[in-house]
Every structure is written in C-alpha cells, then in structure tokens.
N, CA, C and O of each residue as an XYZ file, in Angstrom:
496
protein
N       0.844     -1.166      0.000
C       0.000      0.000      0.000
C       0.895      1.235      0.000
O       1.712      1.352      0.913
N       0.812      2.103     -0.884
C       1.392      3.295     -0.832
C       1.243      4.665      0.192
O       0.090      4.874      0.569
N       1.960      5.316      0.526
C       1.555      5.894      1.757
C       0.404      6.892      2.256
O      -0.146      7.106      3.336
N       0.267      7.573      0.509
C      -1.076      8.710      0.254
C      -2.318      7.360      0.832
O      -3.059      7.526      1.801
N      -2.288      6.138      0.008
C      -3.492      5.465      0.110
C      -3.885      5.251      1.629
O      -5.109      5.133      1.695
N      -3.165      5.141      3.121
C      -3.526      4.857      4.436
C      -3.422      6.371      4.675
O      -4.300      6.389      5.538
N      -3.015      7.735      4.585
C      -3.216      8.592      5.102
C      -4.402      9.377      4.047
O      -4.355     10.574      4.330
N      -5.415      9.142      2.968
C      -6.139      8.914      2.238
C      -7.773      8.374      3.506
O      -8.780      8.928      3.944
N      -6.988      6.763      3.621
C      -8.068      6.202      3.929
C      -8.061      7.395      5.746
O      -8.902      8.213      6.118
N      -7.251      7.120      6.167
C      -7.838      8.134      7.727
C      -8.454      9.510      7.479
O      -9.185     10.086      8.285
N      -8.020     10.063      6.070
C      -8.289     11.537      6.590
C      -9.675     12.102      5.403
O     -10.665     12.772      5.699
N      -9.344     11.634      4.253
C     -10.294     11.924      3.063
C     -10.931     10.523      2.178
O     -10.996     10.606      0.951
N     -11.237      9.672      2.652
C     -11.741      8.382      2.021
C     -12.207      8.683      1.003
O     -11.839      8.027      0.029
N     -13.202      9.789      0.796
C     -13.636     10.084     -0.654
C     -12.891      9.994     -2.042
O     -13.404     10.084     -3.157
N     -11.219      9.746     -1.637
C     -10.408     10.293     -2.573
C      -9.973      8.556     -2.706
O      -9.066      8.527     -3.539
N     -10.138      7.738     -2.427
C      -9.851      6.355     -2.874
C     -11.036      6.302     -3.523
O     -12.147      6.809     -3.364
N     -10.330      5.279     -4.590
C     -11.251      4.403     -5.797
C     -12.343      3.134     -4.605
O     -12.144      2.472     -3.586
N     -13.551      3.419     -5.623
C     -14.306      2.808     -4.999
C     -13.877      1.250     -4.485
O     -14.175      0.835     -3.365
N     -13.049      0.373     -5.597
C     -12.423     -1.143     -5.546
C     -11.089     -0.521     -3.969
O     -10.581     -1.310     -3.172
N     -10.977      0.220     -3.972
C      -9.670      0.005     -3.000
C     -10.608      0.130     -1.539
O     -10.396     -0.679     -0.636
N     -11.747      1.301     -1.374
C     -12.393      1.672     -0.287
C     -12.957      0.271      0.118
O     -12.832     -0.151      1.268
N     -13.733     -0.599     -1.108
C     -14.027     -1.791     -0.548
C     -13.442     -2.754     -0.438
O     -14.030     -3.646      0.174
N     -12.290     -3.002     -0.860
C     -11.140     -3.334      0.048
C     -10.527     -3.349      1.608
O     -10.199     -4.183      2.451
N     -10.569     -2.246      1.490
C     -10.333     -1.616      2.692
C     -11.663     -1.997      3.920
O     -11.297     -2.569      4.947
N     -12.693     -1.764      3.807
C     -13.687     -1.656      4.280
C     -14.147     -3.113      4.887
O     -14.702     -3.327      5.965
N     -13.705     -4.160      3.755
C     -13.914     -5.358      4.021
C     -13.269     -6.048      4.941
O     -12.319     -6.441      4.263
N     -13.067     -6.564      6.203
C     -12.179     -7.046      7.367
C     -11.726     -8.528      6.925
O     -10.711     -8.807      7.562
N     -12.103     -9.580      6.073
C     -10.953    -10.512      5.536
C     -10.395    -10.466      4.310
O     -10.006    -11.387      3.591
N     -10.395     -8.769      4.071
C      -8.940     -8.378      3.378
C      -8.166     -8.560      4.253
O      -8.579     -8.434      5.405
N      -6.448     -9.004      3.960
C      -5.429     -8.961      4.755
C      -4.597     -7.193      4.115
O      -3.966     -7.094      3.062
N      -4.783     -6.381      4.807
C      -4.130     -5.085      4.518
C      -2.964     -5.044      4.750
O      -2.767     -5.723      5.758
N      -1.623     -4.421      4.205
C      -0.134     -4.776      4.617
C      -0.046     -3.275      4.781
O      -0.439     -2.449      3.957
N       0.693     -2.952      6.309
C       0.935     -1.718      5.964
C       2.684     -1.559      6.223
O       3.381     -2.214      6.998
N       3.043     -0.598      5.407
C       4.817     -1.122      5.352
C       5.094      0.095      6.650
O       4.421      0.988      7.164
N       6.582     -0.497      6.831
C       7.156      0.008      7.972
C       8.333      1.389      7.046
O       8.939      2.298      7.613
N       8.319      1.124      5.751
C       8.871      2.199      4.879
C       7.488      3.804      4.913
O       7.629      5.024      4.822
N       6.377      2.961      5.076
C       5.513      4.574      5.071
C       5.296      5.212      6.352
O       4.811      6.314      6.606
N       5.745      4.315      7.102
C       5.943      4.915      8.746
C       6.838      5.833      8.334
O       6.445      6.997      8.264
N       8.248      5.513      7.967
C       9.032      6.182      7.792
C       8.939      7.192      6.991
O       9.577      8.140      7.448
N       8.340      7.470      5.814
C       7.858      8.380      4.956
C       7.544      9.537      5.826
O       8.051     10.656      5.900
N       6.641      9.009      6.418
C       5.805     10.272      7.073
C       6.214     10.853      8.292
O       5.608     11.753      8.872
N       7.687     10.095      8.816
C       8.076     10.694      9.725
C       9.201     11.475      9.494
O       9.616     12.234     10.369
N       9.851     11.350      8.187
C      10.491     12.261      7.218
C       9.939     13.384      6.903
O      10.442     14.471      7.187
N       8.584     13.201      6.136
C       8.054     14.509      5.765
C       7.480     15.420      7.277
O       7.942     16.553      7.410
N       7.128     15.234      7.666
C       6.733     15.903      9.266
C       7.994     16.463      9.341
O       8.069     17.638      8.981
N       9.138     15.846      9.769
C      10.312     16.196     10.245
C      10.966     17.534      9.144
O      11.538     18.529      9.588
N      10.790     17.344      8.076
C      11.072     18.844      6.932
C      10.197     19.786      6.745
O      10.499     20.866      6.239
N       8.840     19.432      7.193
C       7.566     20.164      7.226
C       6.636     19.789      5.922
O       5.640     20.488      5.735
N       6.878     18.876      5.150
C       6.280     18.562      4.069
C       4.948     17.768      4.429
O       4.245     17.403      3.486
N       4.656     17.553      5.400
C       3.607     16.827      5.741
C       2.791     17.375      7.211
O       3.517     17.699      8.151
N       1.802     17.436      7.319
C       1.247     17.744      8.405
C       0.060     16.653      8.976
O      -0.561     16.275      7.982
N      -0.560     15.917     10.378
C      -1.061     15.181     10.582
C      -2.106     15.616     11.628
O      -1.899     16.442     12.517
N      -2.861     15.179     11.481
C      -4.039     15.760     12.410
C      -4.178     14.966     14.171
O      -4.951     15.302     15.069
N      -3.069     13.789     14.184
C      -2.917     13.468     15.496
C      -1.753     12.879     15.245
O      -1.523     12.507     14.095
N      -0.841     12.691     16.233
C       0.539     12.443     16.788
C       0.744     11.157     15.448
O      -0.180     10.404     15.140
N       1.940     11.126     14.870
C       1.903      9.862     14.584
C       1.842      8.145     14.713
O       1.427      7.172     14.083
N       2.621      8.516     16.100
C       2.646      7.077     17.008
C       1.091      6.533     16.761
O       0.808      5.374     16.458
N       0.023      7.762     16.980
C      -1.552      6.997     17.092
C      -1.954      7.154     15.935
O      -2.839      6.317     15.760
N      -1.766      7.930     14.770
C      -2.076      7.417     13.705
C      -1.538      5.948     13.471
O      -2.383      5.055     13.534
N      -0.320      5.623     13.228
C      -0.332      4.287     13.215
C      -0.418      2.791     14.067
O      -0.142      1.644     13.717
N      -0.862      3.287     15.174
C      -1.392      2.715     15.838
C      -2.970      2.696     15.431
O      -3.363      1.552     15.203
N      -3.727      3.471     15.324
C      -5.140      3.135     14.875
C      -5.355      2.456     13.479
O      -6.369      1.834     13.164
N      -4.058      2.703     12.543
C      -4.219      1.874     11.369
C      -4.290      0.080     12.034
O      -5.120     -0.718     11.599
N      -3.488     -0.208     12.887
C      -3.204     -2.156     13.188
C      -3.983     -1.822     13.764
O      -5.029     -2.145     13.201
N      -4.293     -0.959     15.257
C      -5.540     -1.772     16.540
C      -6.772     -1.433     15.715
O      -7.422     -2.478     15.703
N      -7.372     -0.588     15.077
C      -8.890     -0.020     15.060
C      -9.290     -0.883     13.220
O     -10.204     -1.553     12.739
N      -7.980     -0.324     12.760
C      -8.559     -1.052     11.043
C      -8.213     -2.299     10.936
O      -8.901     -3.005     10.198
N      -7.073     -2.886     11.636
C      -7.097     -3.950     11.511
C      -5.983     -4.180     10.308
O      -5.976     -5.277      9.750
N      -4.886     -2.991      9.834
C      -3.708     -3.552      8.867
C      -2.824     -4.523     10.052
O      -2.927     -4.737     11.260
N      -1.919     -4.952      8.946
C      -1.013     -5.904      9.381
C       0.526     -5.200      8.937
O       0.839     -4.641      7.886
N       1.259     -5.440     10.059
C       2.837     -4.589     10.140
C       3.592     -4.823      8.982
O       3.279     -5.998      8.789
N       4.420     -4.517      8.008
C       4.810     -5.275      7.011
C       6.933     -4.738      7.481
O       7.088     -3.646      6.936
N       7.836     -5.012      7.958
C       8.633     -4.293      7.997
C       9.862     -5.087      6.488
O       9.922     -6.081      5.764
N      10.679     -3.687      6.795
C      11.205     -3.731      5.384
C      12.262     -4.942      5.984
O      12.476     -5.305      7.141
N      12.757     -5.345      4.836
C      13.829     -6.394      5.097
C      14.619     -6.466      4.398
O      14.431     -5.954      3.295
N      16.081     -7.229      4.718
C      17.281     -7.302      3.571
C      17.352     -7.796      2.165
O      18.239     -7.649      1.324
N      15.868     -8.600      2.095
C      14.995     -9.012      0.726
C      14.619     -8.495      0.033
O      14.632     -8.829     -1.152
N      13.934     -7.064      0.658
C      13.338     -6.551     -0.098
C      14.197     -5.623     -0.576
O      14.185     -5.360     -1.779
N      15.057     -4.998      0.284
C      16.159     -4.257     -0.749
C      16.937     -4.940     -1.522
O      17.387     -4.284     -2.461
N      17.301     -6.170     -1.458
C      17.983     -6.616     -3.146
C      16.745     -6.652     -4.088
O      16.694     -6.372     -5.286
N      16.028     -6.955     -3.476
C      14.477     -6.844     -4.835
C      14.595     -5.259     -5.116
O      14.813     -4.977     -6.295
N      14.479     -4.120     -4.161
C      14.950     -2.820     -4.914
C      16.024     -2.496     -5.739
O      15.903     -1.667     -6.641
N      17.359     -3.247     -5.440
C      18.718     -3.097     -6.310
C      18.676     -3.762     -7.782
O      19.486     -3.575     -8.690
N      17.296     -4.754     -7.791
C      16.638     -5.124     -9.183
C      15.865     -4.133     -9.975
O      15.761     -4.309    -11.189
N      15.274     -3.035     -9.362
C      14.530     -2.061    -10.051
C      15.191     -1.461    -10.889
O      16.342     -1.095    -10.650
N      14.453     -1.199    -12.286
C      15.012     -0.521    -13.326
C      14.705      0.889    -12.486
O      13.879      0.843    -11.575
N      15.486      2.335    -12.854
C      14.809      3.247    -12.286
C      13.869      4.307    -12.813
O      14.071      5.521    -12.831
N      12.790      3.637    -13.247
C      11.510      4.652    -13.545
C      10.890      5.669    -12.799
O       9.825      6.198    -13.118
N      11.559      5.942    -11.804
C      10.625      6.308    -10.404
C      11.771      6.660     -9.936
O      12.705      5.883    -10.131
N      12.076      8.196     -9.030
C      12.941      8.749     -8.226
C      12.764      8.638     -6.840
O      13.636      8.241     -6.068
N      11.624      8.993     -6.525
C      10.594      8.833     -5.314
C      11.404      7.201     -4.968
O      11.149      6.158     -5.570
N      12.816      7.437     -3.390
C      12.889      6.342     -2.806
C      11.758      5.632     -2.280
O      11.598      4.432     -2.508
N      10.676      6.564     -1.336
C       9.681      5.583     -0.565
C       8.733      4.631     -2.163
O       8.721      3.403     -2.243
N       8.373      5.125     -2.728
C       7.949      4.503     -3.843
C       8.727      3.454     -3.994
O       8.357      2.352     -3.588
N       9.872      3.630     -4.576
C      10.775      2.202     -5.131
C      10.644      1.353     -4.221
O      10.230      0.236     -4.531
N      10.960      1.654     -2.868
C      11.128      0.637     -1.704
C       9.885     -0.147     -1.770
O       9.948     -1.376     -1.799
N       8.602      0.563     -1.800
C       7.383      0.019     -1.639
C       7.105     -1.285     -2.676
O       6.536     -2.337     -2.387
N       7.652     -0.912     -3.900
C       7.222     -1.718     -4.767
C       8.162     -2.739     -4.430
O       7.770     -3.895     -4.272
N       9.284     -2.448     -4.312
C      10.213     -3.548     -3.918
C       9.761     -4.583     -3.087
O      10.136     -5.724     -3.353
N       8.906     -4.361     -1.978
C       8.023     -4.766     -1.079
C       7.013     -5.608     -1.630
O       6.695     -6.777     -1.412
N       6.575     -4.697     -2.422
C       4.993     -5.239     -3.037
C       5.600     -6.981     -4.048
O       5.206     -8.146     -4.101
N       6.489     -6.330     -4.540
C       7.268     -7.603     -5.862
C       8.069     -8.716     -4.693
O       8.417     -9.849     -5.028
N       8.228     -8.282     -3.610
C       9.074     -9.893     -3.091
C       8.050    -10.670     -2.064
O       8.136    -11.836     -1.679
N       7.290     -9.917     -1.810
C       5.868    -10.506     -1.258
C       4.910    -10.811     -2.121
O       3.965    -11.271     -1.479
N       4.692    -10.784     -3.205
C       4.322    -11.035     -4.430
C       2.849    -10.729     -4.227
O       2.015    -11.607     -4.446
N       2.446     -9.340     -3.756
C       1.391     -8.594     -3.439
C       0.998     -7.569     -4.448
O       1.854     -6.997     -5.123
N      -0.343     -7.311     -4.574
C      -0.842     -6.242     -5.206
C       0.066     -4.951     -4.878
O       0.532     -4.871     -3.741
N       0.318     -4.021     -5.739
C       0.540     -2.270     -5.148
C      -0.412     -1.312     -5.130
O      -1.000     -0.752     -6.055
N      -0.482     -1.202     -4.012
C      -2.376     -0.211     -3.535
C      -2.036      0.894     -3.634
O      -1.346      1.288     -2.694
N      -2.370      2.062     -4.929
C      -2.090      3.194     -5.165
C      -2.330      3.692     -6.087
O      -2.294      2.937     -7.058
N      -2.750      5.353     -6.424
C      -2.943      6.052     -7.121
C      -1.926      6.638     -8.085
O      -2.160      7.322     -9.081
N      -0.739      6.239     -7.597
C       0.084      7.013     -8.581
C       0.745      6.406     -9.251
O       1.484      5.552     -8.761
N       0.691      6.713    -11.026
C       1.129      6.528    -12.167
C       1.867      5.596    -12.558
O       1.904      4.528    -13.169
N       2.649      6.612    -11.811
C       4.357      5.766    -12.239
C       4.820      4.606    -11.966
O       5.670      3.859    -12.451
N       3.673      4.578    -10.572
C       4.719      2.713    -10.565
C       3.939      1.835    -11.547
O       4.496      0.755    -11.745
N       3.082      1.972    -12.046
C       2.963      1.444    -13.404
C       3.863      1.009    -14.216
O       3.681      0.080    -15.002
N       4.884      1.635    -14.091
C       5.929      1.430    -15.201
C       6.925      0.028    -14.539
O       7.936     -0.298    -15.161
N       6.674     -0.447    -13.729
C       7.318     -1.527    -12.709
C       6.633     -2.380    -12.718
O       5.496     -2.211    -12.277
N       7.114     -3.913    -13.325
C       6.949     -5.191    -13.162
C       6.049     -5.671    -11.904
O       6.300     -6.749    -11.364
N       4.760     -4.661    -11.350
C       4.055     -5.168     -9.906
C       2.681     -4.931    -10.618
O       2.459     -4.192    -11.578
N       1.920     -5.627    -10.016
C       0.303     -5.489     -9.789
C       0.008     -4.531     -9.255
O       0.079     -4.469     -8.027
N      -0.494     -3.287    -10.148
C      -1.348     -2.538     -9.618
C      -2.277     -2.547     -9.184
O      -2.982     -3.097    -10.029
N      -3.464     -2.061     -7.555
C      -4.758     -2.151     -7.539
C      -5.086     -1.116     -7.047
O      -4.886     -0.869     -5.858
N      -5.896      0.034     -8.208
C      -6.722      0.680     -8.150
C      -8.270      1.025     -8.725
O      -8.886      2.000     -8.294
C-alpha cells in the first residue's frame, strides 16, 4: 500500500477508488501496511512537508488496533528486490514500496502513475 493510500483512507476516504475503499472496508482483506511509510511520514513531518491531524505514534497505531492492517517491515529481501529495479521512479519511498509489493508477491495499492511502469500489480 502506498503511503497517500492509508493517510487517504484516515483523513479523506472520498479520494480512494471505490475497488480500493471496498477493500479496505472489508475485514478478511489482509491489509499490509509497510514500515517504509511509517518512515515516509516521519520524514516529511520532520522537513515540514507533511502535516497530521494526530501524533503519529496513534495514527499508526489506529491503522493495526482499530482497522485492523497488518505490520509489514522492510527487510534485507526486499532491498535486493529494490537493487533489481530498473529506475523509472525517483521517489525512494515509492521504489522501496514496490520492492516490497514484488518480493511478497502482493498487489501495489495506489494512485500514482508511475509505478505502473514496474513489473508489480497494480490495484486501483
């Protein structure tokens, strides 16, 4: 899952595709949420590029206790699966993600474009 799509689903749901909301919505979906968009967003906060409407610790905490995602953390796998990426995409948290998405051999939950251009399953 890309990181707009879980800070999407907490803050503006309207803005997910109807197939991802019911996704989401549905509780034996298994949701993955990566430990790279933790990090994302504690990057952008930290430069000011991002702003959050409650602490982050409990934003992602209400994503596992209240929605019910599942922790996904990055691993030494998934970065040689990134050192396989052609580079279509500058955006590190992106690459990493897909890197993620391709060695777990998972859908990529997201709106944006570009990772299109990468050997993963898009679902939007």
């Amino acid at each position: 899952m890309d990181t707009h799509v879980a800070l999407w689903w907490l803050s503006t749901p309207e803005r997910l595709s109807e197939t991802v909301l019911a996704l989401l919505l549905d509780r034996r979906t298994e949701v993955l949420f990566s430990s790279v968009s933790t990090t994302e967003m504690a990057v952008k906060l930290a430069i000011g590029k991002l702003t959050l409407p409650i602490p982050l610790d409990e934003l992602v905490s209400d994503l596992f206790h209240r929605d019910g995602f599942i922790g996904l953390t990055y691993s030494h796998e998934h970065a040689l699966e990134l050192a396989r990426l052609p580079l279509h995409h500058r955006d590190p948290f992106d690459r990493m993600l897909v890197a993620q998405a391709r060695a777990e051999n998972v859908p990529m939950v997201t709106a944006d474009r570009a990772i299109q251009g990468y050997d993963v399953t898009v679902t939007w």
